[in-house]
LUMMIZA-758003 format. One line per 4 residues: their letters; for each residue x, y, z of C-alpha. Coordinates in nm, 3 decimals. Example, Ala and Ser with C-alpha at 12.3 -4.5 7.8 and 13.67 -1.06 7.14 Angstrom:
<sites>
as) 1.230 -0.450 0.780 ~ 1.367 -0.106 0.714 $
</sites>
This chain:
<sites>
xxxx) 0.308 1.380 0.131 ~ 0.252 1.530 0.444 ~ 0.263 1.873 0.317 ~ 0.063 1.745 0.054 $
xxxx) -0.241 1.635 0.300 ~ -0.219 1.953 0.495 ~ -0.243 2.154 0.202 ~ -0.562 1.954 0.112 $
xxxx) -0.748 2.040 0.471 ~ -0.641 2.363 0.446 ~ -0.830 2.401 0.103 ~ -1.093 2.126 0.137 $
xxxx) -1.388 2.392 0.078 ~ -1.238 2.518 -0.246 ~ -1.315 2.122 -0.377 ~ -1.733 2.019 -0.474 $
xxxx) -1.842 1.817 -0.140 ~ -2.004 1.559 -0.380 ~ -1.758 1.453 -0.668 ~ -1.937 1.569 -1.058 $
xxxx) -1.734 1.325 -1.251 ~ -1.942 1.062 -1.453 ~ -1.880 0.674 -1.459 ~ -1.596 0.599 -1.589 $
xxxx) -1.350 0.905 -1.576 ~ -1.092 0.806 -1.437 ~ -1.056 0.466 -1.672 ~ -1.031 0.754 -1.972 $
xxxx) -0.762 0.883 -1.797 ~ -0.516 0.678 -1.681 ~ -0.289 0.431 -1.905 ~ -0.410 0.097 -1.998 $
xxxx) -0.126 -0.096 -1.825 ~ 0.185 -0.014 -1.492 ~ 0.466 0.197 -1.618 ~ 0.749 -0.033 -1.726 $
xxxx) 1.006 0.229 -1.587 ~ 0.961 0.370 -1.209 ~ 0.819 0.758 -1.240 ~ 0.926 1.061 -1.008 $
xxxx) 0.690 1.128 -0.677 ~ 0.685 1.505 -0.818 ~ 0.464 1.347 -1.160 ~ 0.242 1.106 -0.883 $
xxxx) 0.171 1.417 -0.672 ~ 0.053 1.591 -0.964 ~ -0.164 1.334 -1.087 ~ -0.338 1.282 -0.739 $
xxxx) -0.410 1.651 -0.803 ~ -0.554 1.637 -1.169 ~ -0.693 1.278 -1.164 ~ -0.786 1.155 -0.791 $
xxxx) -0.918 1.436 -0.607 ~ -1.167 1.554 -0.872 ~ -1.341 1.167 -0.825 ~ -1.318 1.254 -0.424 $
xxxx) -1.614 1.277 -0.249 ~ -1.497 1.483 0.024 ~ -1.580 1.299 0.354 ~ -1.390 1.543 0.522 $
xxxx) -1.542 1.880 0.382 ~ -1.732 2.086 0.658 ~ -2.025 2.083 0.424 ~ -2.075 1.719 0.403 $
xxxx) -2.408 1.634 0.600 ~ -2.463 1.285 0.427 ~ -2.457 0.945 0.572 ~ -2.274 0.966 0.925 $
xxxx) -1.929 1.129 0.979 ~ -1.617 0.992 0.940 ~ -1.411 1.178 1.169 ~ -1.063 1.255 1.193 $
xxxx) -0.763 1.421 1.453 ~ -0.400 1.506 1.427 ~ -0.393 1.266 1.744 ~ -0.534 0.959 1.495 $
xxxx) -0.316 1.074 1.225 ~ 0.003 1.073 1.403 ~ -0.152 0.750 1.568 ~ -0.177 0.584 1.241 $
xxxx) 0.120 0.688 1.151 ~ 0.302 0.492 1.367 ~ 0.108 0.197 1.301 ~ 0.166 0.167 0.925 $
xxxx) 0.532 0.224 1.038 ~ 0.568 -0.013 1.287 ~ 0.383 -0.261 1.008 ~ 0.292 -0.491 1.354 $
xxxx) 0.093 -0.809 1.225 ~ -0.042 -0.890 1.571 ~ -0.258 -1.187 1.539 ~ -0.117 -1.375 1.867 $
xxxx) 0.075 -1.209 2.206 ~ 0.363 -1.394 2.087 ~ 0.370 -1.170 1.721 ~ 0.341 -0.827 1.916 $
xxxx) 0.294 -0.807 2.285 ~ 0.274 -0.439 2.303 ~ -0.008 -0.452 2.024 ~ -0.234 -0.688 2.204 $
xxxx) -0.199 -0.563 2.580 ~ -0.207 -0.162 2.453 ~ -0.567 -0.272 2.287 ~ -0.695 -0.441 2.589 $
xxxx) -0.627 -0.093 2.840 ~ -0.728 0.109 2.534 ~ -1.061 -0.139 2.520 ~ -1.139 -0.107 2.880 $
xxxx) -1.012 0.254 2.916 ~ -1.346 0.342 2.648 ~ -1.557 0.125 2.833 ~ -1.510 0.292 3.133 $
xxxx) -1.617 0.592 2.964 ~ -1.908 0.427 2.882 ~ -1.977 0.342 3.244 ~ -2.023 -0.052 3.101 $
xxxx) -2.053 -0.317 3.367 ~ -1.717 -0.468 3.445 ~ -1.888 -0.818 3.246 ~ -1.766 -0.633 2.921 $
xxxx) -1.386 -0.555 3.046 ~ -1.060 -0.730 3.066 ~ -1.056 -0.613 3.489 ~ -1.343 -0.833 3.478 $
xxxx) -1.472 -1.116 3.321 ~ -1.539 -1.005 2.958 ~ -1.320 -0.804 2.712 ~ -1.313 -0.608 2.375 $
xxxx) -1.143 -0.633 2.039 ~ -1.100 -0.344 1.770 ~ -1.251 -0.472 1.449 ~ -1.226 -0.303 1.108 $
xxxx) -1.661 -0.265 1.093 ~ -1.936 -0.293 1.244 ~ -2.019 -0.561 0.989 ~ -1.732 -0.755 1.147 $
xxxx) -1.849 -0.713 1.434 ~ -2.195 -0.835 1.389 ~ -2.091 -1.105 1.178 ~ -1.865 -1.249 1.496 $
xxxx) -2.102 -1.221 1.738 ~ -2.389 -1.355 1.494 ~ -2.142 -1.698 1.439 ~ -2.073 -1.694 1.819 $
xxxx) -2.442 -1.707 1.884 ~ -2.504 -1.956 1.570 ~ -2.268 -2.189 1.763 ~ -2.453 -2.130 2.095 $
xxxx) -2.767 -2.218 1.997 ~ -2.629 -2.511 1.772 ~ -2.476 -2.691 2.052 ~ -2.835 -2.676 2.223 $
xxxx) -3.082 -2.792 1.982 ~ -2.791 -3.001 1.768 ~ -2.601 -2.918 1.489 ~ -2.766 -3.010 1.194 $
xxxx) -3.054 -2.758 1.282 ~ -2.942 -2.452 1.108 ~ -3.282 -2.433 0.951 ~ -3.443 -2.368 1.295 $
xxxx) -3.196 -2.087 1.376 ~ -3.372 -1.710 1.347 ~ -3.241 -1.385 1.426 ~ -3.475 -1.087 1.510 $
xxxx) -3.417 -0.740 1.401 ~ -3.618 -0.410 1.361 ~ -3.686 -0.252 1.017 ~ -3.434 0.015 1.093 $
xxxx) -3.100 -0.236 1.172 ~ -2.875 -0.168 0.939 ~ -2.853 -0.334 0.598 ~ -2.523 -0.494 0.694 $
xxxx) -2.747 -0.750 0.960 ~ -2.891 -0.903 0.669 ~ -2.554 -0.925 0.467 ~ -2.410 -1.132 0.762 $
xxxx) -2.693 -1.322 0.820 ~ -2.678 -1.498 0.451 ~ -2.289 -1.527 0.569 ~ -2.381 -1.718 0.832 $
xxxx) -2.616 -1.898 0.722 ~ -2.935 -1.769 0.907 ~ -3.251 -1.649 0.746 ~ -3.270 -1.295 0.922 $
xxxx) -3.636 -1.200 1.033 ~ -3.174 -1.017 1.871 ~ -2.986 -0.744 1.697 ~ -3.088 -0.390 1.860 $
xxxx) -2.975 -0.021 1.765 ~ -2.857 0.259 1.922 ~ -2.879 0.525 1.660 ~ -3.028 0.386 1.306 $
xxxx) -2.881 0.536 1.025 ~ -3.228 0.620 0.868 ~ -3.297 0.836 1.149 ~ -3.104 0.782 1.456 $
xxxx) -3.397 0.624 1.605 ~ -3.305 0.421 1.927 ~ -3.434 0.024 2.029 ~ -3.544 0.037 2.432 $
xxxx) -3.258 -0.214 2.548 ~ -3.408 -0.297 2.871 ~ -3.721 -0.424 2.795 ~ -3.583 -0.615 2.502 $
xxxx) -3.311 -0.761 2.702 ~ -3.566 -0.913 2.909 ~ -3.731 -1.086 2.625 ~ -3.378 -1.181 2.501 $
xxxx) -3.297 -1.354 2.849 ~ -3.662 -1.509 2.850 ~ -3.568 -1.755 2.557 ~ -3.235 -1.753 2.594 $
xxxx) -3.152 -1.532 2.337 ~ -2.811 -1.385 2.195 ~ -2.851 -0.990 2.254 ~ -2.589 -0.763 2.026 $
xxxx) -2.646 -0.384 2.076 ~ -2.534 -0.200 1.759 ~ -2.429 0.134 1.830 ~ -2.216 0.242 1.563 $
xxxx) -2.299 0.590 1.570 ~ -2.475 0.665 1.888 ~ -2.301 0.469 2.128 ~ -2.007 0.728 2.093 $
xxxx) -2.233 1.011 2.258 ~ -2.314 0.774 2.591 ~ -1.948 0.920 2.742 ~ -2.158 1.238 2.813 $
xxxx) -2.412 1.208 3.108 ~ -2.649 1.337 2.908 ~ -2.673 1.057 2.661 ~ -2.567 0.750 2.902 $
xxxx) -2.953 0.636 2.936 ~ -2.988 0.459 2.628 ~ -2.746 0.221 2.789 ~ -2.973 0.155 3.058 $
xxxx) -2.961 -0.271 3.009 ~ -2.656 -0.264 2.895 ~ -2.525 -0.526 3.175 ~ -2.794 -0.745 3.058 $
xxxx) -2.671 -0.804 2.674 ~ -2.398 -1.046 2.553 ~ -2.228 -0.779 2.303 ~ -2.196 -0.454 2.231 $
xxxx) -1.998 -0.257 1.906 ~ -2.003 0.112 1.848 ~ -1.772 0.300 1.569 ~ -1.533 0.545 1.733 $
xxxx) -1.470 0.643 1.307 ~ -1.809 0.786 1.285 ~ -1.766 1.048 1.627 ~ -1.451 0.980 1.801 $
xxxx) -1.221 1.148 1.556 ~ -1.072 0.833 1.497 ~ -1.036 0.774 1.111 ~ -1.165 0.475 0.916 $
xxxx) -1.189 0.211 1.055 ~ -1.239 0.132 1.371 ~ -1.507 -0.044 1.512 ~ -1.515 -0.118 1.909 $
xxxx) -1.673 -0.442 1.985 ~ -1.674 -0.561 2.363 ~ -1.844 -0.910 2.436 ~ -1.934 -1.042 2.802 $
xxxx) -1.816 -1.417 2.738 ~ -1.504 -1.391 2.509 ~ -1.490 -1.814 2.490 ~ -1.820 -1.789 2.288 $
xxxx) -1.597 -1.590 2.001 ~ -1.282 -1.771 2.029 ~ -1.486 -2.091 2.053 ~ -1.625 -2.002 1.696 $
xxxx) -1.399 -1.870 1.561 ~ -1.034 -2.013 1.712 ~ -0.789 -2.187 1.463 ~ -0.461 -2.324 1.609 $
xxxx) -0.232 -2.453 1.310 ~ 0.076 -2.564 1.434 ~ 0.322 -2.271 1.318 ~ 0.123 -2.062 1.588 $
xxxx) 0.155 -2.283 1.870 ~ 0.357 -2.075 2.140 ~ 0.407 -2.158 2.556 ~ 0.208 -1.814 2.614 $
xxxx) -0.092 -1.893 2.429 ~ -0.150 -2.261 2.546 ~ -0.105 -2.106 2.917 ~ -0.413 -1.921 2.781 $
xxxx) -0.277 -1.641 2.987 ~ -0.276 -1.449 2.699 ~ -0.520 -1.271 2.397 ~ -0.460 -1.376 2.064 $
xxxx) -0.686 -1.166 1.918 ~ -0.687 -1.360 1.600 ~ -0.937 -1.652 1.769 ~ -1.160 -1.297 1.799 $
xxxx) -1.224 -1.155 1.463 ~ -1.257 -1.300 1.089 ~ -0.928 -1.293 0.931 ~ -0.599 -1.333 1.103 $
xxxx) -0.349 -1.058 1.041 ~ -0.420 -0.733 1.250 ~ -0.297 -0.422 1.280 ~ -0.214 -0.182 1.563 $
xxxx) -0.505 -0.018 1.576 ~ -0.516 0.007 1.931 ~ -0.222 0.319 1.846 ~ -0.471 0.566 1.709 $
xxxx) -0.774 0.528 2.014 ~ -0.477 0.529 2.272 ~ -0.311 0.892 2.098 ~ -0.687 1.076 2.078 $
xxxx) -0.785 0.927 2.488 ~ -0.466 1.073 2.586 ~ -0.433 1.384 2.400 ~ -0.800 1.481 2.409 $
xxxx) -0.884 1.335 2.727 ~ -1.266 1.281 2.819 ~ -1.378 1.628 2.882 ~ -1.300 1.732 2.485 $
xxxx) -1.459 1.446 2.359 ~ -1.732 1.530 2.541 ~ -1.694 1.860 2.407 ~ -1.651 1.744 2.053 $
xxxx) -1.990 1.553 2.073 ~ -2.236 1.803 2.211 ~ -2.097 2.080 1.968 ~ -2.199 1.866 1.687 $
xxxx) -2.578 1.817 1.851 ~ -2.561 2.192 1.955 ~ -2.531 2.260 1.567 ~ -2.787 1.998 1.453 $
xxxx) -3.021 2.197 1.718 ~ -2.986 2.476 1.538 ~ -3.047 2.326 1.247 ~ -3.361 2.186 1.333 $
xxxx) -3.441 2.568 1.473 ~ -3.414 2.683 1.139 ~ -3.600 2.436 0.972 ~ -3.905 2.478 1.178 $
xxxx) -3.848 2.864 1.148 ~ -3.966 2.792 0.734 ~ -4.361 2.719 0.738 ~ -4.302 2.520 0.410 $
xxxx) -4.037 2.287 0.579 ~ -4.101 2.003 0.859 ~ -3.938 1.822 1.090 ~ -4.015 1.441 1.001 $
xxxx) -3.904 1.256 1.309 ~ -3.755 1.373 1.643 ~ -3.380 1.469 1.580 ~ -3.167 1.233 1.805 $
xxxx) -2.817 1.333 1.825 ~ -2.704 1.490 1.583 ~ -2.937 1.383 1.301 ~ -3.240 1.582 1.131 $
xxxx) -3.456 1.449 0.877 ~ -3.712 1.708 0.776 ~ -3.873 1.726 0.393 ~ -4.001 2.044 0.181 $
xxxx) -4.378 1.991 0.276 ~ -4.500 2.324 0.110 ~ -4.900 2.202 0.067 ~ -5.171 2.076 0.230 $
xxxx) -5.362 1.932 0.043 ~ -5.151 1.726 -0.243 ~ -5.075 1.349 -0.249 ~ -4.756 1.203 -0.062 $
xxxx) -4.615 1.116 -0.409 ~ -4.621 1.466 -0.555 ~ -4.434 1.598 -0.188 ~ -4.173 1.268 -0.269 $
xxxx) -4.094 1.432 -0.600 ~ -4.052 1.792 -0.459 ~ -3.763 1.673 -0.209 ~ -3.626 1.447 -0.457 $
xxxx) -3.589 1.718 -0.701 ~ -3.449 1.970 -0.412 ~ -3.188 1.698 -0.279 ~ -3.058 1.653 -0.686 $
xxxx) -3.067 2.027 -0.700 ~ -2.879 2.102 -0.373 ~ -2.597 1.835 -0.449 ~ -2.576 1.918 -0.775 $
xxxx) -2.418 2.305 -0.705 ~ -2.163 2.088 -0.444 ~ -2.195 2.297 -0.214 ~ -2.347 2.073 0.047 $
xxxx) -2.383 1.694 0.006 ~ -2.672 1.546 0.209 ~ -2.858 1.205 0.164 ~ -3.234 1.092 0.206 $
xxxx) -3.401 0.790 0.334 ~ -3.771 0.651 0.324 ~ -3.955 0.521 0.673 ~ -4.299 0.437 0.706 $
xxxx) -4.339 0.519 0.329 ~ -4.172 0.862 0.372 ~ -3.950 0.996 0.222 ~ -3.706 1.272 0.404 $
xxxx) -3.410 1.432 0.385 ~ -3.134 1.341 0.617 ~ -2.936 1.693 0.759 ~ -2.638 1.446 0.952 $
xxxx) -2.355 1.727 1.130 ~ -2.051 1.559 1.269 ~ -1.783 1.662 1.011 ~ -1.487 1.750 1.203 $
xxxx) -1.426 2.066 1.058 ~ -1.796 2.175 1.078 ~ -1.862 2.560 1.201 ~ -2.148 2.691 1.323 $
xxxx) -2.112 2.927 0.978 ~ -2.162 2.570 0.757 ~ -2.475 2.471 0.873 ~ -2.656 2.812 0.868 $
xxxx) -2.494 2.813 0.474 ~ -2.647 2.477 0.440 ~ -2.949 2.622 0.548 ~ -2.973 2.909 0.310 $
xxxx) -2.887 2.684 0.001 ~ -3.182 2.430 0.106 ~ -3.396 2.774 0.110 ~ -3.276 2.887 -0.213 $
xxxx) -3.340 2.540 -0.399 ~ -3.676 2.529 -0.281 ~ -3.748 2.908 -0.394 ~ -3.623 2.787 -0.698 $
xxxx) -3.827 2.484 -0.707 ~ -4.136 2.628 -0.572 ~ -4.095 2.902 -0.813 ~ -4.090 2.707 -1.171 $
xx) -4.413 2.478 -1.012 ~ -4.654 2.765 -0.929 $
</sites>
């Protein structure tokens, strides 16, 4: 298998970026029912071959610009590796000692990075857990805060509870809002996945402590790029929030998933959130000189996570991953160079990170709906040859094309291809309309 997944990043650009099967293929192909008799790993392998990685869209491909990157390492491999071997269920100390403490250094060890106040770190008075999303992560600081509030104004007031978001939070907020029973109308982002577009913490964190307000800071995607000087000022607040999650998945070559959440007063989670049935009762954890990091997430099993963040930190150190991070902005730079460089293309919005939206804009003087239906057509066209994948979002009635580099096999050489394919779809396009 091993061999088998080397062989498949070592040919990843032979494979369509965007999978061209329709509905259903795979249904068609497979038998109706389990084999009653066990088959050989030789016939599997094949399958996976023939059946599975034709339905693959290829997260991994240099050419995939869509969404945000999921991003990958031998470190995290070997790192998960050991994890699934180990097959640790560390819900309390007691279960896996080595799991919990390792994720606690690992958890402050990134939040140094991040220069965060020592409020968010086990050497201080806060501390951070590794949840599988950043919808989990939301969704137990959201309850944490629900409970907050409740014990103030009383707790058959859920109707009065509100949360506050911008347009651009990501559809998740709402998700876990319904979950948690709140209509959704302090949730703040550092790098929207429209457009990368980042919320001014510090002023809102003064609102937030005005009215007493639960502040979460989502930073899925661009929190990763505030270990590089460069970036660290859209943290500026930071000590003033209650929680904070960022993704090292989408840019700290991490795999899926892995979703850093650090919180300032860890009783307001495990307060909401702790169960205590009797088969879990242990001497450490009623000393409460312990984590059991089950009292800090949704479910209770957990793996050992902590493995894969502790085998990239140490093998990559903090100068790579600094590296890693402005190469990928270096290349959307570039990007954006050549866009501009094409009168009949336009940057939309400022790039942040490394994120361009721009749109085939070609005329001046035709209706927004007409320009809508040019990029729509040139975003089917481009992903329909496979040999890019990119995605498209609408903002203030726009629509745009979203150019998102952070693939972790992405070359200079990809994104001026990319480039050239976007030009020749819109010759193409431009060609049939005049």
């Amino acid at each position: 298998m091993v061999d088998f997944i080397a062989d498949y990043y070592q040919n990843i650009e032979s494979y369509p970026v965007l999978s061209q099967v329709q509905p259903g293929y795979l249904r068609e192909r497979l038998p109706k029912t389990a084999p009653y008799r066990p088959e050989s790993f030789e016939t599997i392998i094949k399958d996976i071959q023939k059946d599975i990685i034709p339905g693959m869209t290829h997260w991994l491909s240099p050419n995939f610009f869509a969404f945000f990157p999921a991003t990958v390492s031998t470190a995290a491999f070997l790192g998960e590796m050991l994890c699934t071997g180990f097959n640790s269920v560390g819900f309390n100390w007691i279960a896996s000692p080595a799991a919990t403490e390792l994720e606690m250094v690992v958890m402050d060890w990134l939040a140094n990075m991040l220069k965060l106040p020592k409020s968010f770190m086990f050497s201080g008075t806060g501390g951070g857990v590794i949840q599988n999303t950043t919808s989990e992560s939301i969704l137990v600081t959201l309850i944490a805060a629900r409970d907050k509030a409740l014990d103030v104004i009383g707790i058959n007031n859920t109707c009065k509870l509100v949360v506050y978001c911008s347009d651009q939070t990501h559809s998740t907020f709402t998700k876990v809002c319904k979950l948690a029973g709140i209509y959704p109308n302090l949730c703040a982002t550092v790098g929207t996945t429209s457009t990368a577009a980042i919320d001014p913490i510090e002023p809102l964190a003064e609102v937030a402590k005005e009215f007493g307000i639960w502040f979460h800071v989502d930073a899925a995607y661009g929190g990763s790029a505030c270990i590089c000087p460069e970036f660290r000022h859209y943290f500026n607040g930071i000590e003033q929030i209650e929680s904070l999650s960022l993704s090292p998945h989408k840019w700290l070559l991490s795999y899926l998933d892995c979703c850093c959440l650090w919180v300032k007063n860890p009783s307001g989670l495990t307060k909401a959130l702790s169960t205590n049935p009797e088969y879990l009762r242990n001497r450490q954890s009623e000393s409460d000189l312990v984590v059991d990091y089950k009292d800090w997430q949704v479910g209770t099993g957990r793996k050992f996570k902590s493995l894969r963040l502790w085998m990239i930190l140490r093998t990559s150190g903090l100068v790579n991953l600094q590296s890693h991070i402005r190469s990928d902005v270096r290349m959307a730079k570039m990007f954006a160079v050549l866009v501009k460089s094409d009168p009949r293309f336009e940057i939309v919005v400022p790039r942040q990170f490394a994120l361009v939206c721009f749109r085939l804009n070609p005329y001046s003087e035709v209706g927004s709906g007409y320009i809508e239906m040019l990029n729509r057509k040139l975003l089917e066209w481009v992903n329909s040859t496979g040999r890019i994948y990119m995605t498209h979002t609408i903002v203030g009635g726009l629509y745009m094309l979203r150019f998102a580099v952070g693939a972790t096999f992405t070359e200079d050489r990809h994104v001026v291809s990319a480039w050239k394919l976007i030009r020749e779809g819109a010759d193409a396009l431009l060609k049939v309309k005049d």
